[in-house]
N, C-alpha and C positions, 0 to 999 in steps of 0.2 A: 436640420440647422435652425438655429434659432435666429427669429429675425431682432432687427435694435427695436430695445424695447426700454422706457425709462420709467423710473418708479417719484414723486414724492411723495418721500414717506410721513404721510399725518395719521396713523395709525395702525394698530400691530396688524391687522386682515393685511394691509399694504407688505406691511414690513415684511408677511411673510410668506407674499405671492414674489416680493424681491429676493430672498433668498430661496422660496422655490426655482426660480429664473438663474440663479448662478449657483444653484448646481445641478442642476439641468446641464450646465457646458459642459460637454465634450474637449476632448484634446483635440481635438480639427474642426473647424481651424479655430486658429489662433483666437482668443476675445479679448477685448478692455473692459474693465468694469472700473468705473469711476466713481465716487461715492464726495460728493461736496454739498455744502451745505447751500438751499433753497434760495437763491433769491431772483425775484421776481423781476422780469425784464418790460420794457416799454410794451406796449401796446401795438401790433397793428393799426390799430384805430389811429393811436395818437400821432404815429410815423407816416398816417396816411394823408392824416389831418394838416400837418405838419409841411409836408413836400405837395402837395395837392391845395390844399387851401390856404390857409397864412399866408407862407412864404411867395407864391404868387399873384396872391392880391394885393401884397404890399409893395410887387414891383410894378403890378399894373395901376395902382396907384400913383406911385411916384410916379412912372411913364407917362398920367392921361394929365396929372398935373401940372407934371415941367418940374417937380422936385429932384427929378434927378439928373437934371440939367442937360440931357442928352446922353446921358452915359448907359442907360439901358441896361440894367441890372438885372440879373441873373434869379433865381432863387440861391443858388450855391453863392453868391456874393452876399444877400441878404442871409443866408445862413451863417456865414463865417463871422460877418459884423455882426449879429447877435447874438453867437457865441461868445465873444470879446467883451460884449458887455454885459451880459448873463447868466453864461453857464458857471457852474458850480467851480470850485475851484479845487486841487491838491496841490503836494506837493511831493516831488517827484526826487529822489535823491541816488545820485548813480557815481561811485567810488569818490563819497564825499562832498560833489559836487548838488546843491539842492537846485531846484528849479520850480516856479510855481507855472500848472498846467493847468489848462483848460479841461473840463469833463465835455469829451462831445458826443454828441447824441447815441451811437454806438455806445457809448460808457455808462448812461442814463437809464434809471432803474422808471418805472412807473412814476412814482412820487415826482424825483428829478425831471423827468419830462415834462409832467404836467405843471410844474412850477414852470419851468421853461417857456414853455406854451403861453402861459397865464403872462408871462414879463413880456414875450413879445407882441402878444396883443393889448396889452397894457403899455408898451411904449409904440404903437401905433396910434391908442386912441388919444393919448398925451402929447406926444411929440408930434404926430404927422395929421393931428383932427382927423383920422381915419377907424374908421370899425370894421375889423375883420368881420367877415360872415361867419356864422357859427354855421358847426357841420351838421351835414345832412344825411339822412339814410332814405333812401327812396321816397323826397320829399318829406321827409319829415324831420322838423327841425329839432339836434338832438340836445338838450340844456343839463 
């Protein structure tokens, strides 16, 4: 049995260890072979960055300052309102009806995130005189 196994294909050696691999399948069991084109999803890094650092320092932030007046904010609060003023925009149209949506970070390709990233510590250090900590990898400051 073969186990899941994914190919992108950037060149023909790929392309045709990918077609060795599906025909290779057997009639048992059953397989999916899916074939869509490349595109590159957020980061690790940046989704770690993201719910770990930022988002938390700018409620502890507002917390130690009194900016958030008592209401004790979440990250998932600070996520949503950043979202609203931030995130990327479509537009979304279902039997005629259009609607303009938010891109939320689940939807967010690398590039998209990292602009994301960049606006909410950019409206931290504008709006709230605050500086996110940049991140770290076993002390080491990463720029």
């Amino acid at each position: 049995m073969i186990d899941k196994q994914s190919f992108i294909i950037r060149n023909k050696r790929i392309l045709d260890n990918a077609v060795s691999a599906v025909q290779a399948i057997q009639d048992e069991p059953v397989m999916q072979v899916i074939i869509k084109p490349y595109r590159k999803s957020k980061s690790e890094e940046q989704l770690g960055y993201l719910w770990a650092g930022v988002l938390p320092s700018i409620c502890k932030h507002l917390a130690d300052t009194g900016l958030d007046q008592g209401a004790h904010y979440t990250p998932d609060d600070i996520y949503e309102w950043m979202v609203d003023e931030y995130a990327e925009t479509r537009v979304v149209t279902i039997q005629g009806k259009s609607k303009i949506a938010k891109l939320s970070a689940s939807k967010m390709n690398t590039k998209e995130m990292a602009t994301f990233i960049e606006n909410i510590i950019q409206h931290a250090a504008d709006k709230m005189g605050f500086a996110v900590p940049l991140p770290t990898i076993k002390g080491l400051i990463c720029l």
